[in-house]
C-alpha positions as CSV (number, residue, x, y, z in Angstrom):
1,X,-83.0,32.2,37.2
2,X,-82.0,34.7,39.7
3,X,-78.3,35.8,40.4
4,X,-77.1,38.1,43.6
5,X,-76.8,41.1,42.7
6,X,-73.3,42.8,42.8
7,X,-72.9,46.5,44.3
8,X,-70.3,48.3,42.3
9,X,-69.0,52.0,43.6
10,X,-67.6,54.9,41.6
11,X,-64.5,56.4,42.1
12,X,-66.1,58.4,45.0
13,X,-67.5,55.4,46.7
14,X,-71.3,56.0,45.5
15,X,-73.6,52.9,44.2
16,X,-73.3,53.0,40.3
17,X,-77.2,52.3,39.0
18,X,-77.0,50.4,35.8
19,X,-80.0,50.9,33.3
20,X,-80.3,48.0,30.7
21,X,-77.5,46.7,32.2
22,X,-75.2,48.8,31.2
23,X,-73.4,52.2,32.7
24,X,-71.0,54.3,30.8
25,X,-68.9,56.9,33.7
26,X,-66.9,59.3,32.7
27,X,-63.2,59.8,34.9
28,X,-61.9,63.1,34.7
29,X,-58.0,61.3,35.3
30,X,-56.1,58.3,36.0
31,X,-56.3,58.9,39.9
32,X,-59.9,58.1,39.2
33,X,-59.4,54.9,37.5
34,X,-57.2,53.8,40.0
35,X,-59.7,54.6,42.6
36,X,-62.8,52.9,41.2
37,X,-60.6,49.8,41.2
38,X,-59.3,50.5,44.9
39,X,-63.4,50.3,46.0
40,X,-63.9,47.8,44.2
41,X,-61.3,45.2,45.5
42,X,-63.0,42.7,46.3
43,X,-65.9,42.6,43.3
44,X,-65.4,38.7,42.3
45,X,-66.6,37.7,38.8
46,X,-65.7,40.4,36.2
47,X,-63.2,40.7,33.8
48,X,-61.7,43.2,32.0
49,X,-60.8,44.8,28.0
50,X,-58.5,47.9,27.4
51,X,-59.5,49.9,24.3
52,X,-58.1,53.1,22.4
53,X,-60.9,54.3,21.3
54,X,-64.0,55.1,23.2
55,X,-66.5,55.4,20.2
56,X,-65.8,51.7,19.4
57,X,-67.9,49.1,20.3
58,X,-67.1,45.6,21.7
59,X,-67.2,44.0,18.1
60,X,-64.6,40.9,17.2
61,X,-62.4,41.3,14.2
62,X,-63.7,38.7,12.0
63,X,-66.8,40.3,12.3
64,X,-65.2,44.3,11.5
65,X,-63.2,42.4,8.1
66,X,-66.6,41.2,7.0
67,X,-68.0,44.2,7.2
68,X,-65.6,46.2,5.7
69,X,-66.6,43.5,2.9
70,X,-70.0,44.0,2.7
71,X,-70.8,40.7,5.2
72,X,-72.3,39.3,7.9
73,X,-70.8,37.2,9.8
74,X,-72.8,33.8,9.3
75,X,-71.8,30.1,10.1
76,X,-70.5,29.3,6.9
77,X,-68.0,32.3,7.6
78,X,-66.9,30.4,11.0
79,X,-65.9,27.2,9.8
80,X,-64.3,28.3,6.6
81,X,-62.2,30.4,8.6
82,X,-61.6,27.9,11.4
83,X,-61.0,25.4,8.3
84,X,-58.6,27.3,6.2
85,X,-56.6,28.1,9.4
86,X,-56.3,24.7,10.3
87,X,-55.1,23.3,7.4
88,X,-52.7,26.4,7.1
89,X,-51.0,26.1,10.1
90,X,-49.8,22.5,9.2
91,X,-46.0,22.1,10.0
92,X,-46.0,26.0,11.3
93,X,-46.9,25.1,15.4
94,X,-46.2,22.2,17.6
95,X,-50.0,21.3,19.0
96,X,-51.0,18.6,20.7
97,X,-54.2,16.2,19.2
98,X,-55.9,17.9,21.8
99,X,-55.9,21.7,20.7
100,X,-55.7,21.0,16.9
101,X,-59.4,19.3,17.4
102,X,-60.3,21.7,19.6
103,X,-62.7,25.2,17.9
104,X,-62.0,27.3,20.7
105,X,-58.2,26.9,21.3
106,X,-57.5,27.2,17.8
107,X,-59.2,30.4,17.3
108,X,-57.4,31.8,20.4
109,X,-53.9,30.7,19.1
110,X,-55.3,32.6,15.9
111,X,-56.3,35.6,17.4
112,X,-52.7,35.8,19.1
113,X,-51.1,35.6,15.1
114,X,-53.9,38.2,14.1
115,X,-56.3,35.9,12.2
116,X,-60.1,37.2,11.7
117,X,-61.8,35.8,14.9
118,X,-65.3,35.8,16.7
119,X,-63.0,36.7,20.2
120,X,-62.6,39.4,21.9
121,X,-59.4,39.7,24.6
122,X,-60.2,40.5,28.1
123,X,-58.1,40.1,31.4
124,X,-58.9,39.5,34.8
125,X,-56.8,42.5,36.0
126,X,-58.5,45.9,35.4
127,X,-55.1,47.3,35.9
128,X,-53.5,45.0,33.1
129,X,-57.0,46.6,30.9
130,X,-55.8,50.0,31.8
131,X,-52.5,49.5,29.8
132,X,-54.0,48.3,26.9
133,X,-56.4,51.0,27.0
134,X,-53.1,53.5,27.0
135,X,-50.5,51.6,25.8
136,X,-50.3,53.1,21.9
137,X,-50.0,56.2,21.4
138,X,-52.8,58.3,19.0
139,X,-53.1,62.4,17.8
140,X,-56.7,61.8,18.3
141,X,-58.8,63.8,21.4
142,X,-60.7,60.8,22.0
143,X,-61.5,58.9,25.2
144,X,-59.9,55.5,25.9
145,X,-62.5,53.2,27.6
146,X,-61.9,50.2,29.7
147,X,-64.6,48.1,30.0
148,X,-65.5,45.6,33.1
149,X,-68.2,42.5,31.8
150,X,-70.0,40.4,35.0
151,X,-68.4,37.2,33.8
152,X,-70.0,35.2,36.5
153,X,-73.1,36.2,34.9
154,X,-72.9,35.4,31.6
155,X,-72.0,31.8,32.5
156,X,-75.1,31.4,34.4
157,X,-76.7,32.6,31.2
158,X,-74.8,30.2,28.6
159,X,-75.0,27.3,30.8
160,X,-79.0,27.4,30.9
161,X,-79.0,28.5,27.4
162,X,-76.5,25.7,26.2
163,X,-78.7,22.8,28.5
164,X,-81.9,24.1,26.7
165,X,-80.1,23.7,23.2
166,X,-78.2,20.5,24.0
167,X,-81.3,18.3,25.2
168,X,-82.9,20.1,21.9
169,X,-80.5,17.9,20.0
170,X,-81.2,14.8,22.2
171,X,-83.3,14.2,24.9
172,X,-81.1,13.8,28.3
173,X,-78.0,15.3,26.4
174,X,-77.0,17.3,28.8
175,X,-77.2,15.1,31.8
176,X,-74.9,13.1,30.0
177,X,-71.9,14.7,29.3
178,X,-72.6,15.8,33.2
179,X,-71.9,12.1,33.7
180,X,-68.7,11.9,31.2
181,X,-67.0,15.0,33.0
182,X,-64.1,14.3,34.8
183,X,-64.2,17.9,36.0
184,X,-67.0,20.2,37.4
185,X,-65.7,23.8,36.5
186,X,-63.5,25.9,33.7
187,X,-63.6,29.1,35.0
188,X,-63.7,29.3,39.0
189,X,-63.1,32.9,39.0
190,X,-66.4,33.7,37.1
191,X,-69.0,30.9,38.5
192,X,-68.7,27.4,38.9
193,X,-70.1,25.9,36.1
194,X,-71.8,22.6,35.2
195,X,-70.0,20.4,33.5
196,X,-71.7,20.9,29.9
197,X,-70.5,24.5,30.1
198,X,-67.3,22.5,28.5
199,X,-69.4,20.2,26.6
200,X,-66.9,20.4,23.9
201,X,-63.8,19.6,25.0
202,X,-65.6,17.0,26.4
203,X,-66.7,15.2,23.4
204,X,-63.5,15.7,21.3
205,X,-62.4,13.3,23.8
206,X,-65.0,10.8,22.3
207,X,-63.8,11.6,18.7
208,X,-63.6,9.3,16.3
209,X,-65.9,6.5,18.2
210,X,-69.0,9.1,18.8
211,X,-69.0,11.3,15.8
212,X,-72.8,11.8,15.9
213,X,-72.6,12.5,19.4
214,X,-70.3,15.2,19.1
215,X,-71.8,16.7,15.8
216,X,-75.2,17.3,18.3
217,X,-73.2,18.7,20.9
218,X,-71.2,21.2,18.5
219,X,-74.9,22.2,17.1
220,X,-75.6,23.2,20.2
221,X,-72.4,24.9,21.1
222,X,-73.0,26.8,18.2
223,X,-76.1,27.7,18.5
224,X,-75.4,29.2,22.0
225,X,-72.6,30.9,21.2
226,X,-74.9,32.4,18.4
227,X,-77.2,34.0,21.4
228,X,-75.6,34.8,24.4
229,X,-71.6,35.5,24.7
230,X,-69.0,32.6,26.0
231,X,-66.2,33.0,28.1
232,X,-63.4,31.1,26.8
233,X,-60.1,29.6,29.2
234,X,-57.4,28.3,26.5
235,X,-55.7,25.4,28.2
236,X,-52.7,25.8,25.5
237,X,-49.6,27.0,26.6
238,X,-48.6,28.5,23.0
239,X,-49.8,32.3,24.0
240,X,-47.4,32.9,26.7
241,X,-48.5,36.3,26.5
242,X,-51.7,35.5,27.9
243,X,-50.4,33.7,30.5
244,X,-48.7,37.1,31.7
245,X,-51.3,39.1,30.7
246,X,-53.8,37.0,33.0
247,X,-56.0,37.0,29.5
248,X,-59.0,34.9,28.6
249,X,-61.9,35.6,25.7
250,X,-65.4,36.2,24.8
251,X,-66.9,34.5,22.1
252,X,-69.4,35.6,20.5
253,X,-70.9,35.0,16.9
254,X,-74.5,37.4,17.4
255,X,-74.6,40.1,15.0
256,X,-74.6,42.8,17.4
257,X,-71.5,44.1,19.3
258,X,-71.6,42.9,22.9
259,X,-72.4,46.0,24.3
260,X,-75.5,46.7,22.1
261,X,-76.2,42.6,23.2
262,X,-76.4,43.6,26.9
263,X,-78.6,46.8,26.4
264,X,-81.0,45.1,24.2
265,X,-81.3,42.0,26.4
266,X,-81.5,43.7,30.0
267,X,-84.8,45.6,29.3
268,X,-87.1,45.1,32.1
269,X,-86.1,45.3,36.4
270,X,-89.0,43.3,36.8
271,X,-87.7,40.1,34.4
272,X,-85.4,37.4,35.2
273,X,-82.9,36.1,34.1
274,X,-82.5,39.8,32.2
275,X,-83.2,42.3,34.5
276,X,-82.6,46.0,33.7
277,X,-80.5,46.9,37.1
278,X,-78.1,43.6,36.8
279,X,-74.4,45.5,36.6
280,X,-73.7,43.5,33.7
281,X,-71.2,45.7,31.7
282,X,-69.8,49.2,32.9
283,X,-67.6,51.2,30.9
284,X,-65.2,53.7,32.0
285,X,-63.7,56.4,30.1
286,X,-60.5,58.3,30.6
287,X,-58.8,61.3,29.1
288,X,-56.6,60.3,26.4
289,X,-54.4,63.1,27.7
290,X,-54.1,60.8,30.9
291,X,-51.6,58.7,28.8
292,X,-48.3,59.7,30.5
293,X,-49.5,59.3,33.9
294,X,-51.7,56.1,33.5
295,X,-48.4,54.6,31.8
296,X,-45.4,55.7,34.4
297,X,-47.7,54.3,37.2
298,X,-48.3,51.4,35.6
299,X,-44.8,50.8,34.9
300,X,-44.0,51.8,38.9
301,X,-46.1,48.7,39.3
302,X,-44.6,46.7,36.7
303,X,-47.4,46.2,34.4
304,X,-45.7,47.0,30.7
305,X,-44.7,45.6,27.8
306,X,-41.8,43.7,29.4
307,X,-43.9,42.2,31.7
308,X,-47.0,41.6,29.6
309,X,-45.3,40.3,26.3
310,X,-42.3,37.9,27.7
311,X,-40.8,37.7,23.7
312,X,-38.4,40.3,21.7
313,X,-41.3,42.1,20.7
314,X,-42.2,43.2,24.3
315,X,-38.3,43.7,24.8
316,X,-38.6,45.9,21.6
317,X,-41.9,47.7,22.2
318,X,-40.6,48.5,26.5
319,X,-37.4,50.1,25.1
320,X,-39.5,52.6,22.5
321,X,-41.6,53.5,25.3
322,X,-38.2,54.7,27.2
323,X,-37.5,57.1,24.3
């Protein structure tokens, strides 16, 4: 499976070589940030996580609490949590039969409420990235990172990866739920997808009739998910938050963080579909003493917590920052 390679420029307008596929650049100020994303306007198909802390990898929470308890994260570990949410949120949230069936929109209204989950938040602006990166403040001399992930890519990946597992399950399974879709795509930003990217959602529609159907299709889902990272839409409207904050997810239940998954996966230039030179993930860190600047033009542009949390808490959080 090849994919087009993407050309991605650094803040002074050079080609950024990724080895493994994966870069790390280091931006002496804000200015820079703002103009690596000013080159790279028009680059389609990436999306975008803020972090604090530049040592930290790109590792989920529920994976980090598990640790911290001596754990790996394993499959029993994922539906235990998944089931122990679900039966606590009973009479908490309004959901439709839709989303409470649904794995992946409950563990994104969970993540929201700060349960344990194998998700990690990204946003499709690198700008709305940049705020998170800065947006608490810390005594500690450490970068702040904000990393960009090829999206577009990593759909191609779990789509082939997901058919292979699915007709694993049952021969033809795959062209199947082609059949059933009444949609084509979920993420148009990042790729257009076949159908069974959503295999799902597509069989909780089948649900109670199909029940070994969708148990195959959820063996596969899982298995995937398992191997290569899965970008995640949420269709509910709970997490207004994301709405504002243009925010989707990563899924991803391997025992690596994601960025040791893209360096030991992109070895070889001369492989496909993991080629060495892909620009798969590119991380960019920033003075933490860049705070003050990164957040006043940020706010110029009205990307703060009164934009990007539309509740009391981002009324709350916007007037602390004033102080």
């Amino acid at each position: 499976m090849k994919s087009k390679r993407n050309i991605m420029l650094d803040s002074s307008g050079k080609p950024i070589d990724f080895d493994r596929g994966f870069k790390v650049l280091e931006l002496n100020s804000w200015e820079n940030f703002q103009e690596f994303v000013a080159r790279n306007q028009n680059l389609k198909g990436y999306i975008f996580r803020g972090q604090r802390r530049g040592a930290w990898s790109l590792q989920p929470s529920l994976t980090r609490i598990l640790k911290k308890k001596g754990k790996i994260l394993g499959p029993e570990h994922l539906s235990q949590q998944l089931f122990r949410f679900r039966l606590a949120i009973r009479g908490r949230i309004n959901l439709a039969e839709r989303e409470l069936l649904s794995s992946s929109e409950l563990w994104s209204i969970g993540q929201h409420h700060g349960l344990g989950t194998p998700l990690l938040d990204w946003t499709a602006s690198p700008l709305v990235a940049g705020f998170f990166a800065f947006s608490e403040p810390s005594d500690d001399l450490d970068s702040r990172s904000v990393f960009a992930l090829w999206a577009k890519r990593i759909n191609e990946l779990f789509a082939a990866m997901l058919r292979k597992n699915l007709d694993e399950q049952k021969a033809g399974l795959s062209d199947m739920l082609e059949k059933s879709a009444s949609f084509a795509e979920e993420q148009p930003d990042y790729g257009k997808d076949q159908a069974f990217i959503v295999a799902e959602r597509i069989v909780e529609r089948l649900l109670p009739a199909e029940f070994e159907l969708y148990s195959a299709v959820v063996e596969a889902m899982d298995a995937t998910e398992a191997e290569i990272p899965r970008i995640v839409s949420p269709f509910s409207g709970e997490n207004q938050r994301l709405v504002n904050q243009r925010g989707l997810f990563t899924k991803f239940t391997g025992p690596d963080p994601l960025d040791q998954w893209v360096t030991k996966n992109f070895r070889e230039k001369s492989r496909e579909p993991y080629a060495a030179d892909q620009p798969m993930l590119l991380k960019l860190n920033l003075p933490t003493r860049e705070r003050d600047p990164a957040l006043s033009r940020l706010d110029a542009a009205n990307i703060n917590y009164l934009s990007l949390f539309p509740d009391v808490d981002g009324a709350a959080l916007f007037t602390n920052e004033k102080l």
